[in-house]
C-alpha positions as CSV (number, residue, x, y, z in Angstrom):
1,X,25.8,-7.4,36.1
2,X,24.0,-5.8,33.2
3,X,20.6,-4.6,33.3
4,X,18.3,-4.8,30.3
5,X,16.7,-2.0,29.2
6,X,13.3,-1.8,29.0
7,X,11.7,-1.2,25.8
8,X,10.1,1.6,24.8
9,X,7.8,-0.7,22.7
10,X,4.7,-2.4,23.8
11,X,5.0,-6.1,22.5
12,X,1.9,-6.5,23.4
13,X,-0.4,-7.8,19.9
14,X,-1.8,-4.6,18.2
15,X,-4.8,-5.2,16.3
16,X,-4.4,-3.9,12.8
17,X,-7.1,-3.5,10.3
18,X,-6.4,-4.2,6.4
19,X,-8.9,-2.1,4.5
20,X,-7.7,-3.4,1.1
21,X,-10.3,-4.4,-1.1
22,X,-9.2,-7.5,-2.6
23,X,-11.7,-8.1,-5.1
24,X,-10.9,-8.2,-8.6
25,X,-7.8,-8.6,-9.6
26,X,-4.6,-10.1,-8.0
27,X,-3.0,-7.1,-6.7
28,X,-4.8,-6.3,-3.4
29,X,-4.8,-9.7,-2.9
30,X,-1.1,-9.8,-3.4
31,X,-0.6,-6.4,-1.2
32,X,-2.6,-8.0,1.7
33,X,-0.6,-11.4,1.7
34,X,2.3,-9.4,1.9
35,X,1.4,-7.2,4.9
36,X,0.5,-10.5,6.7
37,X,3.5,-12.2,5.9
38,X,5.5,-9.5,7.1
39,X,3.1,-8.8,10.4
40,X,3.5,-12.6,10.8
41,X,7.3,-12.8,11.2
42,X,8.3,-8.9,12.1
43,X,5.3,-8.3,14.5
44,X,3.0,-8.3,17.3
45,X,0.0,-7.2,15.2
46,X,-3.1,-9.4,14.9
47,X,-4.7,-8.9,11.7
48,X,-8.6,-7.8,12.1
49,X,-11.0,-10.1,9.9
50,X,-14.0,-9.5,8.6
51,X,-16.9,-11.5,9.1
52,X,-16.2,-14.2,6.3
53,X,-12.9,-14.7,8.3
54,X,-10.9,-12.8,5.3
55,X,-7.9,-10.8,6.6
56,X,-9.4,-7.3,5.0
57,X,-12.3,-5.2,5.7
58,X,-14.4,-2.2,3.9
59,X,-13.5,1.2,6.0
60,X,-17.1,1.8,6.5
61,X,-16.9,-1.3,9.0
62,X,-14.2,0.7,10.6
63,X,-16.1,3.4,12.1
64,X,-16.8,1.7,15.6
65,X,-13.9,-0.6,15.7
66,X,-11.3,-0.3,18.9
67,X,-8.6,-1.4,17.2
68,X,-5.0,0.2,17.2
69,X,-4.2,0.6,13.4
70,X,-5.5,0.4,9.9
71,X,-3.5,0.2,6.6
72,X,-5.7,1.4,3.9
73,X,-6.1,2.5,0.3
74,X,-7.7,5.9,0.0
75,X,-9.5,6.9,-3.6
76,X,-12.3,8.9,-2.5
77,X,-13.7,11.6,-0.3
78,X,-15.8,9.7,1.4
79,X,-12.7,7.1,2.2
80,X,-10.6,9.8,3.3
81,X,-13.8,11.5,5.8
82,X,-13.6,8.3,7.6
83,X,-10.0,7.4,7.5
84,X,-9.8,11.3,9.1
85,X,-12.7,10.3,11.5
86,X,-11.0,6.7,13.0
87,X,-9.4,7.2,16.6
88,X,-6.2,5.3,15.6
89,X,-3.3,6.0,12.9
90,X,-3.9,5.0,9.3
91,X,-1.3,4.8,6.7
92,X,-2.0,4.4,3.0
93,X,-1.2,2.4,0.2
94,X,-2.9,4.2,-2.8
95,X,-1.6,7.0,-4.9
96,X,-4.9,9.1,-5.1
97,X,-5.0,12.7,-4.2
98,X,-7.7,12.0,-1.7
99,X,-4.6,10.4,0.9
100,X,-2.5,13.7,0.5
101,X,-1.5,14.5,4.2
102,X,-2.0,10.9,5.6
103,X,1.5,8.7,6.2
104,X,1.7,6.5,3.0
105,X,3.0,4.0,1.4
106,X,3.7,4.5,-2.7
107,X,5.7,3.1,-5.6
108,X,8.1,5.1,-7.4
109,X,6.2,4.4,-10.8
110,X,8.5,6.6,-12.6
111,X,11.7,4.4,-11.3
112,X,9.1,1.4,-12.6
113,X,9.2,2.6,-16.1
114,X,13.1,3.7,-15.8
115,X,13.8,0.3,-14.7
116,X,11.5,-1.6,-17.4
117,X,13.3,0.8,-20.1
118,X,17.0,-0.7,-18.4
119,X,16.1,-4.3,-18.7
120,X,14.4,-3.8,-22.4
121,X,18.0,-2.0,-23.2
122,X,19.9,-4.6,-21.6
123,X,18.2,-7.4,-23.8
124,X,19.5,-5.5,-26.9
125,X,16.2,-4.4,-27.7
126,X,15.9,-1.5,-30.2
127,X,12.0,-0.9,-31.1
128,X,9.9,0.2,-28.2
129,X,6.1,0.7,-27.3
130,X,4.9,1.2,-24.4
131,X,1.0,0.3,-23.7
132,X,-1.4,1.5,-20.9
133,X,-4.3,3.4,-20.5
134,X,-3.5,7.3,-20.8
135,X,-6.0,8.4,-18.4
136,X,-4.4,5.9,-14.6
137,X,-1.8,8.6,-13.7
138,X,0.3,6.1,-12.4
139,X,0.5,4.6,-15.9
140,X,1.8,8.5,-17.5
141,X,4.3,8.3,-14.6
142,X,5.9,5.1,-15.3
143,X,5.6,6.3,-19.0
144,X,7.3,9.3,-18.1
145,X,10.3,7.6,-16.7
146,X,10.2,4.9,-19.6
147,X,10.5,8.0,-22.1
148,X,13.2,9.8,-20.1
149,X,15.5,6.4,-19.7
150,X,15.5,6.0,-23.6
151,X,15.6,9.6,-24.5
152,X,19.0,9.1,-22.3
């Protein structure tokens, strides 16, 4: 007879907080359907809504929740004193310097501009610009791996 092992999981539902701000452009929205659709099928996390019923909330709401996780983007100091002051683990989904030393979550942006430089290559393109605003430092890092590919 075999015995099962027991898991060193607990499949009981975890409630998660999103604190994604998805408000003006399609992005966070995007981000936040994705972490649902993965929770959904993956998971035993219950996603924490805020009090329209939307499946993000502002960290400030945060501070006296009991819940057991929050996935977060960090761009300020005042995000980052309360992500530091919340009893439960947090992992970000920003690039700012404000979420250095908390688990995160990031894009490559370099590889992004590499790879857009490959496809433009690929189509037999020969005249490139690349557009974005100088000062977003992800945009000089995807521009920085854009350069690099075609200076290959």
């Amino acid at each position: 007879m075999v015995k099962k092992r027991k898991s060193a999981v607990d499949h009981k539902s975890k409630r998660v907080a999103v604190a994604i701000v998805a408000e003006g452009n399609a992005y966070p929205r995007e981000k936040i359907m994705g972490l649902i659709n993965y929770y959904s099928r993956c998971s035993h996390w219950s996603i924490h809504r805020n009090e329209l019923f939307q499946p993000f909330v502002r960290l400030p709401a945060l501070k006296n929740w009991d819940g057991h996780g929050v996935v977060s983007e960090i761009y300020t100091q005042a995000e980052r004193d309360i992500v530091d002051a919340l009893p439960m683990p947090c992992v970000n989904t920003s690039t700012s310097e404000h979420a250095e030393g908390i688990a995160s979550v990031r894009v490559d942006h370099e590889l992004v501009g590499e790879m857009g430089a490959k496809h433009l290559m690929e189509c037999d393109v020969d005249s490139f610009f690349f557009v974005g605003p100088s000062e977003v430092s992800f945009i000089k890092e995807r521009y920085a791996g854009f350069r690099r590919t075609l200076e290959q």
